[in-house]
N, C-alpha and C positions, 0 to 999 in steps of 0.2 A: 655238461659234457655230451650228453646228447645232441645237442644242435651242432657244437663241433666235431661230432665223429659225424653226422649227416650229410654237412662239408664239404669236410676233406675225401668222405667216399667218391662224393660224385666224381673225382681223378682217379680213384683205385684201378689198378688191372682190372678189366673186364674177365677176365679167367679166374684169379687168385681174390679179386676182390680185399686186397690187404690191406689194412692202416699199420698204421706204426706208432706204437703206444712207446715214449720214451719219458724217464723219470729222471730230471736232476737236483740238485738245491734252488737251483733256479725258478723250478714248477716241472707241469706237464707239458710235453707236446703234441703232438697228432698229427700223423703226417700221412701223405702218401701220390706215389707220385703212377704213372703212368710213359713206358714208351711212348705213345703219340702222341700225347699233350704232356701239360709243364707238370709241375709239383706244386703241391698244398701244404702247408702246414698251421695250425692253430695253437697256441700258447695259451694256458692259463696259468696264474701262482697259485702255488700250493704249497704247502710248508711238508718237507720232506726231507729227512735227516740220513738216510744209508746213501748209500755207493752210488753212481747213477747208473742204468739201467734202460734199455730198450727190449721191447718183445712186439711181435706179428701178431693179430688177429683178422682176423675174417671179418668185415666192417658190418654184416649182416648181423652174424655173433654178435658183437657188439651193441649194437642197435635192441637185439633182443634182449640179451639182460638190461639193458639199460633202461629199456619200458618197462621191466617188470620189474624194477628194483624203485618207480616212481622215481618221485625228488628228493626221497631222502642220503644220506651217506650209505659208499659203498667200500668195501672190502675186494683189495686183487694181491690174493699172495700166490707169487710165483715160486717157483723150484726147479731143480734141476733135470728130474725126471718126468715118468708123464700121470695123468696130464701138466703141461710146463706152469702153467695158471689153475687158478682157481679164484672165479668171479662172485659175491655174496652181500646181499643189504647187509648193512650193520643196522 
């Protein structure tokens, strides 16, 4: 997941620096796109049984849990209120 959020940043806004983390049955995706150039997006399967689901991150964010969580399994439960997310090794 790392090398795909790596990616897809290199397109993010240069201001907001967003990816787009989206959850269906299908898998993950990753996306992100930029006014002056195109749009990115990366796919992986992943077995995931609720609703689908998109949320925004800061691709930097990102990046930082994702180094310090290693290669093991990670934990992202989101919510309605703030903070919207909550990123965690399992």
């Amino acid at each position: 997941m790392n090398d795909a959020v790596k990616r897809v940043a290199q397109l993010a806004d240069q201001r907001s620096h967003a990816v787009k983390l989206s959850v269906a049955r299908e898998g993950i995706e990753i996306s992100a796109s930029s006014p002056s150039m195109a749009k990115r997006k990366k796919r992986s399967k992943k077995d995931y049984q609720g609703e689908p689901l998109a949320i925004g991150f800061n691709a930097q964010y990102m990046l930082d849990f994702l180094g310090a969580a290693a290669e093991g399994p990670i934990s992202l439960e989101l919510k309605m209120n703030n903070p919207p997310a909550r990123c965690a090794p399992r």
